[in-house]
N, C-alpha and C positions, 0 to 999 in steps of 0.2 A: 576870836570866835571859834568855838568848836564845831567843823562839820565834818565829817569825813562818810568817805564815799566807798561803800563796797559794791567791788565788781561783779561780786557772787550772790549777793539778793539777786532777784528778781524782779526787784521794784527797779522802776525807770529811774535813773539820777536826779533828774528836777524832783521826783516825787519823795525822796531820801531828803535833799536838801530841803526844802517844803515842811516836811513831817520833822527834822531836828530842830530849823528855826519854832518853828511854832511851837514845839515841845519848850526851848528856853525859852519863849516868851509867857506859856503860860504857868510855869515854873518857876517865873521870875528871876529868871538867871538874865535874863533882856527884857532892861524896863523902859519905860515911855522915854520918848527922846534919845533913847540910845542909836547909832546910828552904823548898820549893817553895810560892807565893805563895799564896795562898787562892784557894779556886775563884774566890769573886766577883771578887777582886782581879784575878787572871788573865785572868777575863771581860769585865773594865772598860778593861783593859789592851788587848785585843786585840780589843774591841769584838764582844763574840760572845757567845752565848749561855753563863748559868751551865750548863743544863746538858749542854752542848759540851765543857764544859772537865771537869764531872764524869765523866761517862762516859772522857775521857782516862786520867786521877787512876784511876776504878775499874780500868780495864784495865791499868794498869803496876801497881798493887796487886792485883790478880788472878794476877798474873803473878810475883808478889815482890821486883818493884824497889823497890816503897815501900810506907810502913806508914800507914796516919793514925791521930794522934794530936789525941784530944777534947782 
C-alpha cells in the first residue's frame, strides 16, 4: 500500500492518510475485499502513532469506504 506522510503539509497525518486511502479506493487501485494493513502494522510502517492511523481507519469507516472486520 502506498501512503506516505509529509511533514511539511499542513494537513494533520490521519487526515493525509484518510485522503490517500480513499483516493485508491475510488481510483480503483483498492477494490472491495481488499484488505488495508493493521492499524499497528500501518503505524510501525510509517513510524507514527497507532492512534493516528485509527482515527484514519475510523473516518473512512465512518464515512463507508471500509468495514472492520474482528
Amino acid at each position: 500500500m502506498n501512503v506516505f506522510i509529509d511533514n511539511k503539509s499542513g494537513a494533520p497525518i490521519y487526515d493525509q492518510i484518510y485522503s490517500q486511502i480513499k483516493a485508491q479506493i475510488i481510483s480503483g487501485e483498492l477494490k472491495e475485499n481488499d484488505i488495508l494493513p493493521s492499524v499497528r502494522t500501518m503505524a510501525k510502517e510509517l513510524k507514527i502513532s497507532a492512534l493516528t492511523v485509527k482515527k484514519a481507519y475510523d473516518n473512512l469507516e465512518a464515512e463507508g469506504m471500509t468495514v472492520t472486520v474482528h
